[in-house]
FITORTI-220972 format. One record per atom (N, C-alpha, C): chain; atom name; x, y, z negated. Coordinates in Angstrom, 3 decimals. Example, Ala and Ser with C-alpha at 12.3 -4.5 7.8 and 13.67 -1.06 7.14 Angstrom:
<sites>
cadena	atomo	u	v	w
A	N	13.190	-5.690	-7.800 $
A	CA	12.300	-4.500	-7.800 $
A	C	13.200	-3.300	-7.800 $
A	N	12.850	-2.250	-7.080 $
A	CA	13.670	-1.060	-7.140 $
A	C	12.900	0.030	-7.870 $
</sites>
This chain:
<sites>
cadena	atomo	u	v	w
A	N	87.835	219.541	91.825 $
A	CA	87.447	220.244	90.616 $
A	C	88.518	220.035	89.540 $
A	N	88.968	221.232	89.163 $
A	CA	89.771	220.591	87.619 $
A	C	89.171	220.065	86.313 $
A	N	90.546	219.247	85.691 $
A	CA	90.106	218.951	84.348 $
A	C	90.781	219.179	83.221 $
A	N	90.131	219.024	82.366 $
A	CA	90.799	219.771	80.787 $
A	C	91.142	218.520	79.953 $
A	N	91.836	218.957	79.032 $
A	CA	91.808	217.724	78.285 $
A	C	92.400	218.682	77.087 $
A	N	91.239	217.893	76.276 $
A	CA	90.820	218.598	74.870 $
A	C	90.834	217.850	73.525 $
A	N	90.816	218.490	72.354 $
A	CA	90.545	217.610	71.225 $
A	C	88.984	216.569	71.473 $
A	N	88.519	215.825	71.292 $
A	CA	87.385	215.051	70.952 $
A	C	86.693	215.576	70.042 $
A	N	85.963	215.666	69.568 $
A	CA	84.725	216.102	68.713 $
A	C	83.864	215.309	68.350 $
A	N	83.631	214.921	67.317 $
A	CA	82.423	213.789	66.886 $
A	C	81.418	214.238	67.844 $
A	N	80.734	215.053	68.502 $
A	CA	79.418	215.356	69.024 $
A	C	79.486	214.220	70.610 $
A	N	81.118	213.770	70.669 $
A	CA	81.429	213.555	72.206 $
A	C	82.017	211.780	71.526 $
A	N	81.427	211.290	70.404 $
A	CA	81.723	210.214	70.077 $
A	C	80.649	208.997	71.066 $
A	N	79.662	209.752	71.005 $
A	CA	78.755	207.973	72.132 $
A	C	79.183	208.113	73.564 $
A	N	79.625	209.481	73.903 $
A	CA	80.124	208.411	75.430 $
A	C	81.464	208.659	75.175 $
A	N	82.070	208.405	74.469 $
A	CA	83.657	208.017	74.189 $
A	C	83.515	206.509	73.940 $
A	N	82.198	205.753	73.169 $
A	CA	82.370	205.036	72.555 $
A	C	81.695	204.255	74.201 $
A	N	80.459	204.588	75.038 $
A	CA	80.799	203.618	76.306 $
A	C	81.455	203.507	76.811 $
A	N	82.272	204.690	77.005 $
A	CA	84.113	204.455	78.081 $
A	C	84.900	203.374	77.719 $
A	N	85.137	203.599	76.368 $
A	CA	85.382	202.137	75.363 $
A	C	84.747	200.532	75.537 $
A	N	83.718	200.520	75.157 $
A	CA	82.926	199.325	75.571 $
A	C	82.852	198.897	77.201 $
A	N	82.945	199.806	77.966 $
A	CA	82.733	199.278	78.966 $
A	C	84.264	198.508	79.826 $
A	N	85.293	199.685	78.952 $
A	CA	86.742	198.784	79.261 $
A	C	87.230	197.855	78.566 $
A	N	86.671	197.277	77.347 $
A	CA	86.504	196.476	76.793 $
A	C	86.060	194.983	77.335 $
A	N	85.291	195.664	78.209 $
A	CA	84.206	194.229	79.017 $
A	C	85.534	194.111	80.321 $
A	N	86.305	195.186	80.641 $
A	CA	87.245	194.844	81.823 $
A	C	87.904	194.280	81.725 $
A	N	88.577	194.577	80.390 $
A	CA	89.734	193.624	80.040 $
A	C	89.282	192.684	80.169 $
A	N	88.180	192.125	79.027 $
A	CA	87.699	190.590	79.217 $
A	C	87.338	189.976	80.374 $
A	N	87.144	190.692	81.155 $
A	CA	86.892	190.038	83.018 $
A	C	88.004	189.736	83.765 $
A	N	88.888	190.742	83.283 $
A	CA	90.526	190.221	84.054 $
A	C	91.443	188.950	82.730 $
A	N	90.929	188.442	82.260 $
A	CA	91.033	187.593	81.444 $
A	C	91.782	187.877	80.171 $
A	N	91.845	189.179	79.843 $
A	CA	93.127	189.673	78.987 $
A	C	92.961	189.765	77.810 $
A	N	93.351	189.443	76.714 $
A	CA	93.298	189.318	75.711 $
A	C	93.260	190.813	74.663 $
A	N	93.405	191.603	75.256 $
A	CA	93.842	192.816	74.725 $
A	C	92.104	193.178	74.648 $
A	N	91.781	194.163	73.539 $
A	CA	90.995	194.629	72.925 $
A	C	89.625	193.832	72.771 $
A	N	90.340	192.096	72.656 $
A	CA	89.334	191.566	72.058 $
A	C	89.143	190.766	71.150 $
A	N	89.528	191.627	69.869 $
A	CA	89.543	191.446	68.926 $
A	C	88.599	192.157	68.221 $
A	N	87.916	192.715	68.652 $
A	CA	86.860	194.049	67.268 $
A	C	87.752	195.110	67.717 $
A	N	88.939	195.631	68.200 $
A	CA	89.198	196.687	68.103 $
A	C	89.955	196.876	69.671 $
A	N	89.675	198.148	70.270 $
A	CA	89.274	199.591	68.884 $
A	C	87.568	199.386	68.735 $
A	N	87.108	199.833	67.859 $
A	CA	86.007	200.222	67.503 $
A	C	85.092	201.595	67.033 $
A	N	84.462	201.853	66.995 $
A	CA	83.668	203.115	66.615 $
A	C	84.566	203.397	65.549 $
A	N	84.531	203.235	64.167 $
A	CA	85.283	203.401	63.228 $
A	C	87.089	203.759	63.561 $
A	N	87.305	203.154	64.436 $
A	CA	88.582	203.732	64.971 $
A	C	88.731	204.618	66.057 $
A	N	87.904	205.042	66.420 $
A	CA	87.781	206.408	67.172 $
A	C	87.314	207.429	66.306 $
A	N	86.354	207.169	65.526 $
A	CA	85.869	208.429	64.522 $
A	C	87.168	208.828	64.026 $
A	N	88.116	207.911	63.579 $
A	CA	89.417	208.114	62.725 $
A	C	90.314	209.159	63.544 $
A	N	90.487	208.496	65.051 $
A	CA	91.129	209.626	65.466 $
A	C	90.671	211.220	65.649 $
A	N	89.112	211.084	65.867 $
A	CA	88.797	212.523	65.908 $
A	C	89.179	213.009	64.524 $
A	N	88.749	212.273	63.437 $
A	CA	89.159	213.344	62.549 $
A	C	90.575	213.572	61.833 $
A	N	91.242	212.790	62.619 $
A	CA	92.089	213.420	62.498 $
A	C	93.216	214.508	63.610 $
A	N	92.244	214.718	64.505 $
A	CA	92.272	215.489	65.555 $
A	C	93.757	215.043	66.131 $
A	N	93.061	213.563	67.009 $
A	CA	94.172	212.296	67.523 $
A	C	93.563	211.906	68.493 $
A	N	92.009	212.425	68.775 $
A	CA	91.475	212.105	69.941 $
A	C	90.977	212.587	71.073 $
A	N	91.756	212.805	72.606 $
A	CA	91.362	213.726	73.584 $
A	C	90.303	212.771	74.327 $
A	N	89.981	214.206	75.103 $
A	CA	89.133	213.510	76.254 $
A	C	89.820	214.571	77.230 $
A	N	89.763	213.713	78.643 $
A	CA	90.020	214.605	79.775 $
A	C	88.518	214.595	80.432 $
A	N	87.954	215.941	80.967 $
A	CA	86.713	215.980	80.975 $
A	C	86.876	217.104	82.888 $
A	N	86.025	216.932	83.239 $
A	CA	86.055	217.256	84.586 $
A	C	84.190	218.377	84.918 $
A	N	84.298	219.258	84.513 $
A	CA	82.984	220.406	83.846 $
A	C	82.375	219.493	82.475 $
A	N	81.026	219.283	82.307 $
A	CA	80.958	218.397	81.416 $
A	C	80.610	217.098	81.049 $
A	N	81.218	216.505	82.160 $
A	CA	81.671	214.646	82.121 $
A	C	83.070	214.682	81.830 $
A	N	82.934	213.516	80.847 $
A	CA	83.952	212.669	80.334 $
A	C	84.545	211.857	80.604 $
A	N	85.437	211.911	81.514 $
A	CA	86.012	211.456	82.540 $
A	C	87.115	209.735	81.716 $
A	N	87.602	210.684	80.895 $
A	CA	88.671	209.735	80.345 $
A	C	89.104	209.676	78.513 $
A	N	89.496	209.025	77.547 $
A	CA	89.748	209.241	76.188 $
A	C	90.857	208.027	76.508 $
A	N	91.641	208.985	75.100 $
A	CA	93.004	208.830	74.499 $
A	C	93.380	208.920	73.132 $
A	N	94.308	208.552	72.251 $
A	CA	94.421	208.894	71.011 $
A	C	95.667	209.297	71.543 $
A	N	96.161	210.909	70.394 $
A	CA	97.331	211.574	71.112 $
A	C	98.070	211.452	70.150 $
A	N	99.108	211.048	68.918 $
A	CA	99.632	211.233	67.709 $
A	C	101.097	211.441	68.421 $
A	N	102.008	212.267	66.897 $
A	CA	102.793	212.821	67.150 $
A	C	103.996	211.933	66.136 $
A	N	104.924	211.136	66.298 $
A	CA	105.931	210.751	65.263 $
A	C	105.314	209.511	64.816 $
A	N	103.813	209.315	64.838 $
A	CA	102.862	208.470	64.015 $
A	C	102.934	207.258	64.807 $
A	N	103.605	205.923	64.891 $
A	CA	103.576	204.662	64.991 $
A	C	104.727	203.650	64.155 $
A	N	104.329	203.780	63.170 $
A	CA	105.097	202.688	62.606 $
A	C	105.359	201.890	62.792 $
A	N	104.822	200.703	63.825 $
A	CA	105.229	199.591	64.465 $
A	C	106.700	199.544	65.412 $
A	N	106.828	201.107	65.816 $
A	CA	107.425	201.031	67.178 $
A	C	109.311	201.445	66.450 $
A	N	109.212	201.357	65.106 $
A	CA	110.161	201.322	64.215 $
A	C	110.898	200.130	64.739 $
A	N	110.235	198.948	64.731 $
A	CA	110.802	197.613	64.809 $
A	C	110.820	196.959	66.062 $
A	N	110.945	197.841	67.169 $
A	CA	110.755	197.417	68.055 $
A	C	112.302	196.174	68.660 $
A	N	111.187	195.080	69.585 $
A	CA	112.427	194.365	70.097 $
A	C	113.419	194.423	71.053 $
A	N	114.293	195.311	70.561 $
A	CA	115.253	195.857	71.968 $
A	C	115.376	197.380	71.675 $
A	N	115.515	198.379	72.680 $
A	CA	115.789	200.142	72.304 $
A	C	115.205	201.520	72.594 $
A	N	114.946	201.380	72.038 $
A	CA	114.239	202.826	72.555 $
A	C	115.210	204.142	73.099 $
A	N	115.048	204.492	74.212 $
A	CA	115.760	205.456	74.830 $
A	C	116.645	206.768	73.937 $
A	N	115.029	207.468	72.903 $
A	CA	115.471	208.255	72.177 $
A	C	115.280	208.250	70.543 $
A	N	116.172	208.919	70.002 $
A	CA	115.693	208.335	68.314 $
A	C	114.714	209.691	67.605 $
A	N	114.826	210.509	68.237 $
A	CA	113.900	211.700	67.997 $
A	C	112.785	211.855	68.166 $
A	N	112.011	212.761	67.737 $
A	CA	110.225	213.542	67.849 $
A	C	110.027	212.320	69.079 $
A	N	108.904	212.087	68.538 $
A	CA	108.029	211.545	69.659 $
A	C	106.230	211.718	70.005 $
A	N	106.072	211.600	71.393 $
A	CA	104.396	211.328	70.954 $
A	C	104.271	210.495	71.707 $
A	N	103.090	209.963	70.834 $
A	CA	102.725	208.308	71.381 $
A	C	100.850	208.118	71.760 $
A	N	101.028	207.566	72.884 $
A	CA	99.233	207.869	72.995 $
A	C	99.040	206.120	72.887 $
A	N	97.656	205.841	72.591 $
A	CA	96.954	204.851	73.003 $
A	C	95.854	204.702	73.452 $
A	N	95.492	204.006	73.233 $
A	CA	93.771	203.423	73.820 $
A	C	92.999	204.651	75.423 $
A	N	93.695	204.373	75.846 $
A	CA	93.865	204.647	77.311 $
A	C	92.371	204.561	78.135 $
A	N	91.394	205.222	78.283 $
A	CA	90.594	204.105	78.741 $
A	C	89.732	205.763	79.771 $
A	N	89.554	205.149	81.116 $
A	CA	88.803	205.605	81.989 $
A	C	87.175	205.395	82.164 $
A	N	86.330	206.378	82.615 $
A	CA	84.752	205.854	82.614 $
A	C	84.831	205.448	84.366 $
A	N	83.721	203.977	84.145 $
A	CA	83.418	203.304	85.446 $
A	C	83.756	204.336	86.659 $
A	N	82.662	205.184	86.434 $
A	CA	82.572	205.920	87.825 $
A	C	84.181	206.560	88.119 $
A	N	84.910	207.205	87.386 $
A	CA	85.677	207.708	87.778 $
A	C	87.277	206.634	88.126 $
A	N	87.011	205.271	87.751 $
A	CA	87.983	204.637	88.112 $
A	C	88.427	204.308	89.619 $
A	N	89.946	203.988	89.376 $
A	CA	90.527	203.971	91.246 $
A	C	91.101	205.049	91.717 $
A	N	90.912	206.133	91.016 $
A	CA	90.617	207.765	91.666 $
A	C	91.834	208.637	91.166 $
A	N	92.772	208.005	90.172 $
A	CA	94.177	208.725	89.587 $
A	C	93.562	209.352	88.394 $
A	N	92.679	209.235	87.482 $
A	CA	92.573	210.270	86.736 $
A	C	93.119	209.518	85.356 $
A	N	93.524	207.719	84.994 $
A	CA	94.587	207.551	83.979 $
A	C	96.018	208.465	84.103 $
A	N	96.387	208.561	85.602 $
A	CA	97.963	209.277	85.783 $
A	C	97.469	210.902	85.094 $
A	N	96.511	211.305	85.933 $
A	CA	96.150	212.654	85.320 $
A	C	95.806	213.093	83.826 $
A	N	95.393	212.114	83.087 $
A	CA	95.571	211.980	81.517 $
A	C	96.708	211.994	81.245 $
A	N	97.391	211.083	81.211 $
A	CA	98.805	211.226	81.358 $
A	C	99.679	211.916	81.279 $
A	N	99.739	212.778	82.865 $
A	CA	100.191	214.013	82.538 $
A	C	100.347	215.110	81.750 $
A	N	98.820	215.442	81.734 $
A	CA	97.996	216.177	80.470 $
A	C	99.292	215.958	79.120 $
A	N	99.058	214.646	78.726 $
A	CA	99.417	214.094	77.702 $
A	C	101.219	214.432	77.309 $
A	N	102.124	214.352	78.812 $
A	CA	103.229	215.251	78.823 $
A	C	103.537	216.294	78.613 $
A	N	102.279	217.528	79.506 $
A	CA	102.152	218.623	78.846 $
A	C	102.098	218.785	77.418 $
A	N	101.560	218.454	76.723 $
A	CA	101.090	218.370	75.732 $
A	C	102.160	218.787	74.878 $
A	N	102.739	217.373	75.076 $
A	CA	104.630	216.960	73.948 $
A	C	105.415	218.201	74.795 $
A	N	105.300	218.823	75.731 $
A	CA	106.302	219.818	76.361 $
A	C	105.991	221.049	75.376 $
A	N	104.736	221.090	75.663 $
A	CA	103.943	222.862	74.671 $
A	C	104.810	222.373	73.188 $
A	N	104.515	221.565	72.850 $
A	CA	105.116	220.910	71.027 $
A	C	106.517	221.063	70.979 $
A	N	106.967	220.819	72.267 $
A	CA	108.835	221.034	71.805 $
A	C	108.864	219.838	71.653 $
A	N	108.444	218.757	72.430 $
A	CA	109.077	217.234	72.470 $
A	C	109.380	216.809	74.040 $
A	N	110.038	215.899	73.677 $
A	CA	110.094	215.378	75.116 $
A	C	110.498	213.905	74.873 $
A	N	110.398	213.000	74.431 $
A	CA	109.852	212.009	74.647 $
A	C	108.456	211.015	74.282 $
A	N	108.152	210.594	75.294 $
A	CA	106.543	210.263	75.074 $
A	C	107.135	208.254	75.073 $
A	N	106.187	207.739	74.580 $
A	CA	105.784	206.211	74.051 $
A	C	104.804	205.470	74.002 $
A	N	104.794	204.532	74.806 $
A	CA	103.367	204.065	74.943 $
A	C	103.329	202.237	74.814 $
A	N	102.473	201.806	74.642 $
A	CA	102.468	200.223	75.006 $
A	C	101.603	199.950	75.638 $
A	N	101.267	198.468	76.002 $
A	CA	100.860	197.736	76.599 $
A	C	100.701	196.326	76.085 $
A	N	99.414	195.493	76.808 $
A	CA	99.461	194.103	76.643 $
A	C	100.406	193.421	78.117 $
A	N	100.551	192.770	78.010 $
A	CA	101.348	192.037	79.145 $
A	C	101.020	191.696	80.125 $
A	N	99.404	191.727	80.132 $
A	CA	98.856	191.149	81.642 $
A	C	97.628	192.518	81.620 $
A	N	97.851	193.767	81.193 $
A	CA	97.254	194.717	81.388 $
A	C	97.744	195.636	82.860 $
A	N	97.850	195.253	84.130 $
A	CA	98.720	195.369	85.222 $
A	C	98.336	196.348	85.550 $
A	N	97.145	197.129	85.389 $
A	CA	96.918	198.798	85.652 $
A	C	97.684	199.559	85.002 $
A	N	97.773	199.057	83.953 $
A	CA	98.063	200.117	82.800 $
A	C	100.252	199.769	83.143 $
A	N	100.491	198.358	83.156 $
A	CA	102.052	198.773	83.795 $
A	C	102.678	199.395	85.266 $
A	N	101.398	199.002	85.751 $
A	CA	101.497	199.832	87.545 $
A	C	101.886	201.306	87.207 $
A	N	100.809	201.662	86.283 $
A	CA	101.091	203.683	85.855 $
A	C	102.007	203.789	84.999 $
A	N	102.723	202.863	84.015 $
A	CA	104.040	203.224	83.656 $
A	C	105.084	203.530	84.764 $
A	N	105.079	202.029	85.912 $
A	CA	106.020	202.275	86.535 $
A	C	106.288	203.505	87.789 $
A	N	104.746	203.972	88.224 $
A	CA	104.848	204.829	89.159 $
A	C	105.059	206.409	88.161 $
A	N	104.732	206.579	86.834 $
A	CA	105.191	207.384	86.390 $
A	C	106.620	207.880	85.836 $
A	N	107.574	206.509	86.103 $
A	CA	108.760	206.790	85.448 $
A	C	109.258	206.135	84.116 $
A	N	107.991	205.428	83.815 $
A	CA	108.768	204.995	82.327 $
A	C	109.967	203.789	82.305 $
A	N	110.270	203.838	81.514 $
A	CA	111.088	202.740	80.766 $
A	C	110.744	201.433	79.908 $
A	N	110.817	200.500	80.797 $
A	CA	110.527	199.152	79.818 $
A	C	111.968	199.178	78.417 $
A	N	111.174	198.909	77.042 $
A	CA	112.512	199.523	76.285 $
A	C	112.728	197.836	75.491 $
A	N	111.428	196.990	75.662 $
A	CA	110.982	195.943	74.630 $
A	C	109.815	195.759	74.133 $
A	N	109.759	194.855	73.367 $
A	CA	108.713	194.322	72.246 $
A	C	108.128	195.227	71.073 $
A	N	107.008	195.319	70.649 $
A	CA	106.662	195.886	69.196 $
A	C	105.260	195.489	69.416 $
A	N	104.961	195.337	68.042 $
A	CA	103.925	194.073	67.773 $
A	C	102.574	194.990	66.980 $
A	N	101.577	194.421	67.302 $
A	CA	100.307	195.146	66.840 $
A	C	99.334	194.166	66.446 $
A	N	98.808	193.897	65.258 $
A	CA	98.157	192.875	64.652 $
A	C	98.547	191.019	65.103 $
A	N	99.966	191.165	65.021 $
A	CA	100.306	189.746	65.409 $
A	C	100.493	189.657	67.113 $
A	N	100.473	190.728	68.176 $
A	CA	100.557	190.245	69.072 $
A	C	101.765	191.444	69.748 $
A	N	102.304	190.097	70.189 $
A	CA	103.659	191.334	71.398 $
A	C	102.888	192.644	72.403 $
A	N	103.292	193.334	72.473 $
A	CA	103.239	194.463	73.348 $
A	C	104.482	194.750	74.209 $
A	N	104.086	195.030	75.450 $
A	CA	105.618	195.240	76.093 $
A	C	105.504	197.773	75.699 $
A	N	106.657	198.014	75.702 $
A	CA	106.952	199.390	74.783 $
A	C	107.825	199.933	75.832 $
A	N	107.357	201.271	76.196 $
A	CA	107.980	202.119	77.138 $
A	C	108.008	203.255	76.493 $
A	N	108.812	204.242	77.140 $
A	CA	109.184	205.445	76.908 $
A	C	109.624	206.173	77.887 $
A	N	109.094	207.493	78.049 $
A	CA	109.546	208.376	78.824 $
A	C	110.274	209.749	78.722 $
A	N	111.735	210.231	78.791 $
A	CA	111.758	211.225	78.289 $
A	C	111.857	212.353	79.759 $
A	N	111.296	213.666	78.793 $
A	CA	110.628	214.530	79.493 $
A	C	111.827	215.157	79.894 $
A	N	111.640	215.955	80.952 $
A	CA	112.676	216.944	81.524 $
A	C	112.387	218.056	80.851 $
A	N	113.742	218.652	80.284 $
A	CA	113.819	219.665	78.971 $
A	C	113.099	221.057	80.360 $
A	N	112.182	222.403	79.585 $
A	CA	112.148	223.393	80.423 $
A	C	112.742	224.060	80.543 $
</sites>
């Protein structure tokens, strides 16, 4: 079956917000320190919908997967430790997160993609992403997608390892 991947909509905020919570509880089971801190939180997903920053990839009408999609918007990745491939347009996604049932199954790579398309339709071509360091799903799909380990850039006091991918011009 195909899937779409669309703006978010406040109406599609409570099961955005279990996809969330429930990878929240994963991280904390694989012992990882990453998103357990309070964030992200409800309040930071509402933020991205309204500022129309938050997809879902949806498969008829299950919600397969959510993302925040911004364009140029990471100030952190200014200071990053080490280089970034390109110094131009960028888009940068985060908060990455798959629902139970559909995990195992490729549909983070298939967000992903989506998410290339995306910066291709815009007239960009390089995409940016991070990571926590012992988040090993999430660097497995950098590396089978192509990215680039570039360095360090830091998000409330903690290192992130920072990739980048640039797109093949059409």
């Amino acid at each position: 079956m195909q899937t779409n991947f669309n703006i978010a909509k406040t109406e599609n905020l409570p099961q955005i917000w279990e996809i969330i919570q429930k990878a929240i509880l994963r991280r904390k089971a694989d012992g990882s320190k990453q998103w357990q801190d309070g964030y992200p939180n409800q309040e930071s997903l509402q933020k991205d919908i309204d500022q129309k920053e938050g997809f879902i990839l949806t498969q008829g009408e299950n919600i397969i997967g959510y993302t925040a999609v911004l364009i140029n918007n990471e100030p952190a990745y200014a200071d990053i430790e080490g280089k970034w491939l390109t110094d131009g347009d960028f888009v940068v996604y985060h908060r990455v997160a798959i629902a139970e049932e559909y995990l195992g199954k490729g549909f983070a790579k298939v967000m992903i993609n989506k998410i290339h398309q995306y910066a291709t339709e815009k007239g960009i071509y390089s995409v940016k992403a991070d990571t926590n360091f012992d988040n090993n799903a999430m660097l497995k799909i950098f590396n089978d997608l192509g990215y680039s380990y570039c360095g360090e850039v830091y998000f409330r006091g903690s290192a992130r390892k920072a990739f980048e991918k640039v797109l093949d011009l059409q």
